[in-house]
Structures are given as structure tokens and as C-alpha cells.
C-alpha positions in Angstrom: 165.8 -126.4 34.8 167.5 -123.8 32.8 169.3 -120.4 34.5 170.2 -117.4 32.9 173.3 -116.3 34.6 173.5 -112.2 34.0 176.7 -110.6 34.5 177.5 -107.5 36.0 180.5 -105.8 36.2 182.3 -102.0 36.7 182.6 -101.2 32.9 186.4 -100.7 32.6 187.9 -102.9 35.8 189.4 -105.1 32.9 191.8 -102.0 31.8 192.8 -101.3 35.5 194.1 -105.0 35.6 197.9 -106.2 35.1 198.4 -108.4 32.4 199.0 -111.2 35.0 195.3 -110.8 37.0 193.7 -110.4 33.4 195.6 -113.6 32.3 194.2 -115.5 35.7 190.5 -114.0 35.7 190.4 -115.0 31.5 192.0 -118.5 32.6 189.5 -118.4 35.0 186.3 -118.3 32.7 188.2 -120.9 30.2 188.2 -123.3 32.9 185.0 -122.8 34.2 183.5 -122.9 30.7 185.1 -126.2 29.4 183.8 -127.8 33.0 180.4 -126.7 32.3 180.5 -127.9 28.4 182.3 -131.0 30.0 179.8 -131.7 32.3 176.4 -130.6 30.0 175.3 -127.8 31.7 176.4 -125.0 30.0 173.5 -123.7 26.9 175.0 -121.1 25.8 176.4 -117.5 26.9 178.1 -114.5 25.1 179.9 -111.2 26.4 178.6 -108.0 25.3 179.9 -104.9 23.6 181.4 -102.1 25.8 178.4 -100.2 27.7 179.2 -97.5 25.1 177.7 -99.0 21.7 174.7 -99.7 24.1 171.1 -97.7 23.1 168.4 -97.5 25.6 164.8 -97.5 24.2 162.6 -96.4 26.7 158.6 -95.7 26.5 157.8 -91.3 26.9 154.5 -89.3 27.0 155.9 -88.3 23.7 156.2 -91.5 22.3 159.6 -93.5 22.0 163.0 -91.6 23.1 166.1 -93.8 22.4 169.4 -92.4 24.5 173.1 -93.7 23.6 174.4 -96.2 26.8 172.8 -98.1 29.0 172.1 -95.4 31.2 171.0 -97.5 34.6 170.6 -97.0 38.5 173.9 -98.6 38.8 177.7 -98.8 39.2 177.6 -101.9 37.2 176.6 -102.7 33.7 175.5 -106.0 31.9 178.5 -107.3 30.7 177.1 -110.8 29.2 175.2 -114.1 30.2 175.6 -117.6 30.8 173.0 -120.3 30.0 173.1 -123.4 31.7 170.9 -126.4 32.4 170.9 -127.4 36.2 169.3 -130.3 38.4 168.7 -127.4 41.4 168.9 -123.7 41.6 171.5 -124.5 44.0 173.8 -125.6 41.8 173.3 -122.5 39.6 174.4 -120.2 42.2 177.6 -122.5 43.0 178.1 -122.0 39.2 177.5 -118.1 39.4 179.5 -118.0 43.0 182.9 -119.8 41.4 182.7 -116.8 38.8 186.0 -115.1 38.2 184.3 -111.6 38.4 182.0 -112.5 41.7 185.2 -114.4 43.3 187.6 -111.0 42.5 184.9 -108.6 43.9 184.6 -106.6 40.3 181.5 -108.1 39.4 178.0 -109.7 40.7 176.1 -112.5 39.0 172.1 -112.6 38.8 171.1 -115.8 38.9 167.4 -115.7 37.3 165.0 -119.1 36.3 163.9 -119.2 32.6 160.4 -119.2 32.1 159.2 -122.7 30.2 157.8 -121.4 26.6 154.6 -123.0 27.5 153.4 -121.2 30.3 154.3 -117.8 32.5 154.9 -119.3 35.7 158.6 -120.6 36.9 
């Protein structure tokens, strides 16, 4: 089964870090990523751009307004995904729980089922 792995983070956290923790968390995601190409699970994944090149479309009585940012209910922002292919869901959340930004306390990780192309239902 396939899990998206949606990252969340405090846009900025990465400036307020030394060059030593940003050197560990970045080591951090290297390793984890060549263990999960390594060991077949990982699909795919990409970081995003800063929350500031981000435009939010969003559905008015007006028809269509589109605002600059992501503009959420949140202290966090999407900061990127992971994809990977996993025997249980458990295993996905040990994968999103060993996460430099979950394990440092400046981010959270959603881990979310991906819906077969074939039918609605996961």
C-alpha cells in the first residue's frame, strides 16, 4: 500500500538553526532517504518552495479569488511529501516518526493512505 507522507513545518525554523543542527537535521533526511531507496519503499517526494511563492485558489460567491501564500488555520505550512510503498500503515508512521523535523519538534508529519486509481475507497 502506498503513503503519502505530508510535511509540516514552522516556515523559517531552518534560518533560526546553527550551521551544526542544520548540517545534522539535512544528514538526517540523507540517511533516511537512501534507507528507504535501499530498502524499496521510498516512490518519490520533493520539498516545496518557501510558503511565500504559494497562491491559494479558493471558490467565492463571486466566482474565483486567488490570494498570494498559503494562507491556512495554522502555525505550520506544507513544506513537501514523501511517497513510499509499505507492507502496513504501521510501518509508515515508524517512517514518518524517525523524521528529522517530527524527531526535533519543528515539524509534524501526516501520514495519509493513497487512494487506488480504480476505485474511491482506501
Amino acid at each position: 500500500m502506498k503513503y503519502m507522507l505530508l510535511i509540516w513545518n514552522r516556515p523559517g525554523f531552518v534560518e533560526e538553526l546553527s550551521e551544526a543542527e542544520r548540517n545534522t537535521i539535512f544528514g538526517e533526511v540523507d540517511q533516511i532517504m537512501k534507507e528507504l531507496t535501499e530498502s524499496g519503499e521510498l516512490v518519490g517526494g520533493e520539498a516545496l518552495a518557501h510558503p511565500a511563492q504559494t497562491r491559494t485558489v479558493r471558490s467565492t460567491a463571486g466566482g474565483t479569488e486567488i490570494t498570494d501564500g498559503p494562507f491556512v488555520e495554522s502555525k505550520e505550512q506544507f513544506a513537501g511529501y514523501l511517497t513510499v510503498d509499505c507492507e502496513t500503515p504501521e510501518r509508515a508512521v515508524e517512517i514518518a516518526a524517525s523524521w528529522p523535523d517530527v524527531r526535533h519538534g519543528c515539524g509534524v508529519l501526516e501520514v495519509r493512505p493513497v487512494m487506488e486509481q480504480t476505485g474511491t475507497d482506501v
